[in-house]
SESEVEX-768904 format. One record per atom (N, C-alpha, C): atom name; y, z, x; residue number from 1. Coordinates in pm, whole numbers, plus 50000, padded with zeros to 5 digits. Each point is the difference from the previous one (the first is absolute). Layout:
# residues N
{node CA, {Y, Z, X}, NUM}
...
This chain:
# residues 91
{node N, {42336, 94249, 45170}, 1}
{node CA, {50051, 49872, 49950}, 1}
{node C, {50134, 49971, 50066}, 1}
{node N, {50011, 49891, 50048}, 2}
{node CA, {50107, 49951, 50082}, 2}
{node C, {50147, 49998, 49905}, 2}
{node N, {50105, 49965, 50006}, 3}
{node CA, {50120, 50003, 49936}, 3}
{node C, {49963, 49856, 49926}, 3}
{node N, {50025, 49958, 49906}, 4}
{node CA, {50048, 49885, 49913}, 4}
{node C, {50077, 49931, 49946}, 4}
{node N, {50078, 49912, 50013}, 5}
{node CA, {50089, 49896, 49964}, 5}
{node C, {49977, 49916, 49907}, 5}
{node N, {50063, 50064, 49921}, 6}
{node CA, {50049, 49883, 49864}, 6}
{node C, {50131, 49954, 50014}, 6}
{node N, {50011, 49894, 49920}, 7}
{node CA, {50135, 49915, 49977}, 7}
{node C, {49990, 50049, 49844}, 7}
{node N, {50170, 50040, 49997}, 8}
{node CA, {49996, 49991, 49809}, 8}
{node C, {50069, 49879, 49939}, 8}
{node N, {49884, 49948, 49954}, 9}
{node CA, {50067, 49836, 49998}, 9}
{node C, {50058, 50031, 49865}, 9}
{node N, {49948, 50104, 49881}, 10}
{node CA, {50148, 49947, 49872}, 10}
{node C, {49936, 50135, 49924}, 10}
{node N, {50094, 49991, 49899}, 11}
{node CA, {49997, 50135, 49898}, 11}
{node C, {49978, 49959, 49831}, 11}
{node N, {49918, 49972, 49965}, 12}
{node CA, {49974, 49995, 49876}, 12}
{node C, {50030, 50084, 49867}, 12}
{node N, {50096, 49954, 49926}, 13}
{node CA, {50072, 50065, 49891}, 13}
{node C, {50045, 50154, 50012}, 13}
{node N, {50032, 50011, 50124}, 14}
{node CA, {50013, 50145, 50049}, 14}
{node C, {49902, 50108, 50021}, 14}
{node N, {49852, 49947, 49974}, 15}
{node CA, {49908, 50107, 49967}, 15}
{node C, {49891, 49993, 50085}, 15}
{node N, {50017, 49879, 50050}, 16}
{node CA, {49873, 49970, 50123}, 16}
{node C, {50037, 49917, 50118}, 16}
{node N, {49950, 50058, 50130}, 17}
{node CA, {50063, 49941, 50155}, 17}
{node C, {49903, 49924, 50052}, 17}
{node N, {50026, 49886, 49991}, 18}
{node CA, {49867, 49856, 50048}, 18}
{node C, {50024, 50019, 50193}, 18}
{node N, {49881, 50009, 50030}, 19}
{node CA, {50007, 50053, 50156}, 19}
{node C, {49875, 49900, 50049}, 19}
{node N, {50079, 49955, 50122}, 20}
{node CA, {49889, 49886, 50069}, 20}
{node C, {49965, 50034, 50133}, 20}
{node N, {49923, 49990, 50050}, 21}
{node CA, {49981, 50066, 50155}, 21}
{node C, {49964, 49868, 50066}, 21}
{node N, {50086, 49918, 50089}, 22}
{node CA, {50010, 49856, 50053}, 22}
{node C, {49876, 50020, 50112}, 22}
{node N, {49903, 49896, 49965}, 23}
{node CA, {49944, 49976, 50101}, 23}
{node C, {49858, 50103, 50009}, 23}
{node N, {50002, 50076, 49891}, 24}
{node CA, {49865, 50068, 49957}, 24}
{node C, {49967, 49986, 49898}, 24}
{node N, {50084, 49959, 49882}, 25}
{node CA, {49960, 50057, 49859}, 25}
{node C, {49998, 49816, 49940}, 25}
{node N, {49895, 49969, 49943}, 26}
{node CA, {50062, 49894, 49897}, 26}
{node C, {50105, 50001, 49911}, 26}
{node N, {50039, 49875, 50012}, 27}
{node CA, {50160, 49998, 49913}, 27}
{node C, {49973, 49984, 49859}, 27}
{node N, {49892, 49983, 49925}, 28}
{node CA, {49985, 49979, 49889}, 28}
{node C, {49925, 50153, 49958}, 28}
{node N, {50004, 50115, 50075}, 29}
{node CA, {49963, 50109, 49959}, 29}
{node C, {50075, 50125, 50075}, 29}
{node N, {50127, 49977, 49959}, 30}
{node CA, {50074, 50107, 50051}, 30}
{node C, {50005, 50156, 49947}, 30}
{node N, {50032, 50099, 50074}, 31}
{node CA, {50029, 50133, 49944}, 31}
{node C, {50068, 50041, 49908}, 31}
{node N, {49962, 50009, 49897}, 32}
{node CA, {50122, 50061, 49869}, 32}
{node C, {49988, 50130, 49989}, 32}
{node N, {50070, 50103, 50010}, 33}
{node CA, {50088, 50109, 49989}, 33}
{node C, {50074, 50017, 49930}, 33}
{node N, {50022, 50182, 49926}, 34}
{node CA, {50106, 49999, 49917}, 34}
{node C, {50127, 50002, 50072}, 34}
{node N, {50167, 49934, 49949}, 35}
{node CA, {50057, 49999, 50086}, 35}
{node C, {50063, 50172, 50035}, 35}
{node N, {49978, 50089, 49955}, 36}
{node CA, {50050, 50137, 50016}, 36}
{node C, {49904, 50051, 50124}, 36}
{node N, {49864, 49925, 50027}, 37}
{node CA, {49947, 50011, 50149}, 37}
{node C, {50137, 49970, 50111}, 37}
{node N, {50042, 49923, 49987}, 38}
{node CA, {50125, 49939, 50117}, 38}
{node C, {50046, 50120, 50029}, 38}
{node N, {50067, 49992, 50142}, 39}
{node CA, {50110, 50080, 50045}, 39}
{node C, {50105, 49958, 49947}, 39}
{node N, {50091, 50072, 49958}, 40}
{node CA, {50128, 49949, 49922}, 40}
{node C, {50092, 49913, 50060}, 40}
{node N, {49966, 50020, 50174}, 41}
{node CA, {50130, 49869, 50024}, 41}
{node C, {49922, 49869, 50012}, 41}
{node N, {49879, 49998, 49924}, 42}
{node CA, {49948, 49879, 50044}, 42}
{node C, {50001, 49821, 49899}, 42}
{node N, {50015, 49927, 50089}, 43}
{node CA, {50083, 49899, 49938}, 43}
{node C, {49916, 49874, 49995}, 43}
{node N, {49978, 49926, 49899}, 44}
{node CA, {49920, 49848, 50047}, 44}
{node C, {50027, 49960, 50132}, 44}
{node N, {49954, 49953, 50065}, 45}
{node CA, {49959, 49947, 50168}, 45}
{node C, {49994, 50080, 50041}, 45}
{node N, {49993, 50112, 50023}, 46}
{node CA, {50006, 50137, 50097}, 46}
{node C, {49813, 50014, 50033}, 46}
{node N, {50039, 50029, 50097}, 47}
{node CA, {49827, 50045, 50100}, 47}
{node C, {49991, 50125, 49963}, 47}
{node N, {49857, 50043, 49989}, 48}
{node CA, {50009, 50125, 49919}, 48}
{node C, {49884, 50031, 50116}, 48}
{node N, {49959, 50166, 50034}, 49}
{node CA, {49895, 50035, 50066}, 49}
{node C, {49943, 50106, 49922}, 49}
{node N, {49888, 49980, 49987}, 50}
{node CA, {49901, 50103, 49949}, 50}
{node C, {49996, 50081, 50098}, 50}
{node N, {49972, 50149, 49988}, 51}
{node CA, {49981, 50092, 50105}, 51}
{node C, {49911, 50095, 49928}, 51}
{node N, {49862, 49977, 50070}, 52}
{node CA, {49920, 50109, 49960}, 52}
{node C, {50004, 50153, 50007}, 52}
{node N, {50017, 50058, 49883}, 53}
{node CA, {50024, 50144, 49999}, 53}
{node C, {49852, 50048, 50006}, 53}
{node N, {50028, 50201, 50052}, 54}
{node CA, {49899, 50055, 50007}, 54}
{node C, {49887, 49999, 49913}, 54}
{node N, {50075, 50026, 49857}, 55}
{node CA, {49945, 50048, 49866}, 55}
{node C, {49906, 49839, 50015}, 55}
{node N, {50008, 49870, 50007}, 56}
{node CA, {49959, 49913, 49983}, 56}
{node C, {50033, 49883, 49930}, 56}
{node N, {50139, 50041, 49969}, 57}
{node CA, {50097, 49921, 49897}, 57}
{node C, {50097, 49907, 50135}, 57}
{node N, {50046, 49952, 49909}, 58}
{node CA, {50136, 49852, 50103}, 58}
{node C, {50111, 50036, 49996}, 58}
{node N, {50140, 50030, 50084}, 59}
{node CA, {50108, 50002, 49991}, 59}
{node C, {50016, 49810, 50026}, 59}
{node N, {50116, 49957, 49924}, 60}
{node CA, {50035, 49894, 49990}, 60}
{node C, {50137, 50039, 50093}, 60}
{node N, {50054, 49933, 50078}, 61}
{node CA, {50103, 50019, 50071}, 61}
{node C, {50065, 49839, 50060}, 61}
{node N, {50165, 50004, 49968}, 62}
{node CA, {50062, 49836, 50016}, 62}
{node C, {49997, 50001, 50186}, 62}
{node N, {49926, 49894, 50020}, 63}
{node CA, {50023, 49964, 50147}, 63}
{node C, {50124, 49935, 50022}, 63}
{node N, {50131, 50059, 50036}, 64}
{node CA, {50156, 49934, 50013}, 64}
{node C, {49965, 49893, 50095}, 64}
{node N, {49946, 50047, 50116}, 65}
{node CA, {50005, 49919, 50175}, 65}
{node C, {49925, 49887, 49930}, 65}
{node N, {49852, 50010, 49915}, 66}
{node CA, {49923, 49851, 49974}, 66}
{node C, {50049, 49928, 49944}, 66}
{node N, {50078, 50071, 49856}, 67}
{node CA, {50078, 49945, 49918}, 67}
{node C, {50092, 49868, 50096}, 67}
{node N, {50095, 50081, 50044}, 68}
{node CA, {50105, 49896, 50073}, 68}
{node C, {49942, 49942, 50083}, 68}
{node N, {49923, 49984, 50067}, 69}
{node CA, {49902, 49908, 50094}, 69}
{node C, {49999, 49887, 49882}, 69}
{node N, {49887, 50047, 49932}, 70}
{node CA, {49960, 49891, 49897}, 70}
{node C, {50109, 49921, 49933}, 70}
{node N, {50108, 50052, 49961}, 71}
{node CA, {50086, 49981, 49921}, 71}
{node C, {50093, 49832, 50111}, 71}
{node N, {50023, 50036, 50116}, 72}
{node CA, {50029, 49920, 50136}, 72}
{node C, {49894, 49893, 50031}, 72}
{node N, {49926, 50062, 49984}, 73}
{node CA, {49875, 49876, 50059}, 73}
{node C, {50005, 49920, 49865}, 73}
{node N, {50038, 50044, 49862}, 74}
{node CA, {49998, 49874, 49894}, 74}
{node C, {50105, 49906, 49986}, 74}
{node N, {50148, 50060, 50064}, 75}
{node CA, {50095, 49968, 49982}, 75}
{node C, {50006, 49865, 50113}, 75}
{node N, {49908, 50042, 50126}, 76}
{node CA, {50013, 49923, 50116}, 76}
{node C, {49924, 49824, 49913}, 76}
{node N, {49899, 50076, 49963}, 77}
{node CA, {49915, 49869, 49940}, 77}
{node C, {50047, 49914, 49862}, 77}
{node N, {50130, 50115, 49914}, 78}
{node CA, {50099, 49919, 49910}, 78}
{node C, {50058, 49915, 50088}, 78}
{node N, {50064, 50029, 50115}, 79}
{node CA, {50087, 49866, 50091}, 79}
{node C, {49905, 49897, 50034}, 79}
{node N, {49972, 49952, 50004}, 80}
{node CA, {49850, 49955, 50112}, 80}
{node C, {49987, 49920, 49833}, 80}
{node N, {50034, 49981, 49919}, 81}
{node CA, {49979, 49955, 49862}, 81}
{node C, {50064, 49875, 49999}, 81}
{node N, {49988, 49866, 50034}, 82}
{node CA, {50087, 49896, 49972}, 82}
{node C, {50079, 49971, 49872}, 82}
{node N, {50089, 49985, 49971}, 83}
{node CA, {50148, 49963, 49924}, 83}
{node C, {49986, 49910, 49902}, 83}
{node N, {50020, 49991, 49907}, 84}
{node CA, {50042, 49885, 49916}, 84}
{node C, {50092, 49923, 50016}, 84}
{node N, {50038, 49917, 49942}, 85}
{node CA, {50131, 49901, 49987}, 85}
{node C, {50079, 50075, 49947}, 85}
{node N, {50105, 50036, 50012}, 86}
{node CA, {50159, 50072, 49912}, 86}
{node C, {50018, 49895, 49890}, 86}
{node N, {50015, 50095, 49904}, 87}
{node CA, {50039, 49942, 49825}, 87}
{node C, {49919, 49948, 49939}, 87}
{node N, {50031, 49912, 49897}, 88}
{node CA, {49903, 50000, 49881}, 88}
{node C, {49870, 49910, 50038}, 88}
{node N, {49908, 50032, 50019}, 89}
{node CA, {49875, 49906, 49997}, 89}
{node C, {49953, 49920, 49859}, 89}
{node N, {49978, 49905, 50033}, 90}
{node CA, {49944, 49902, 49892}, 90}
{node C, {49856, 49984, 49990}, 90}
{node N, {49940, 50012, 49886}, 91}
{node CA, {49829, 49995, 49952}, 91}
{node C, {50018, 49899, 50004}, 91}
């Protein structure tokens, strides 16, 4: 089994890690996990890689390099965001 990429898109009441895999997984049926599965430095937006162990089980491990890729490539497409008017808008 090849390596796997999840995104940890959020953490639910501390007890469960909602995990989406972009571009394979439907978004209306994401991975739920307990969150004590996580590696401890792992943080909402962080790229996570599954790594198949011998025994047949998953190491979960934070991808830093995808992370900050990803993290840049969103920030590029926050600019790229056209502006509002400055101050109070009127309904």
């Amino acid at each position: 089994m090849p390596d796997t990429r999840f995104t940890l898109d959020r953490i639910v009441d501390g007890k469960h890690a909602v995990l989406v895999a972009p571009g394979r997984s439907d978004p209306d049926r994401p991975l739920v996990l307990p969150y004590p599965w996580l590696p401890a430095d792992a943080r909402e937006g962080d790229i996570l890689t599954a790594i198949p162990l011998p025994d047949g089980g998953v190491s979960l491990k934070v991808d830093r390099a995808a992370t900050r890729s990803a993290r840049e490539r969103l920030s590029r497409l926050q600019g790229r965001i056209p502006r509002g008017p400055d101050g109070d808008l009127s309904l």
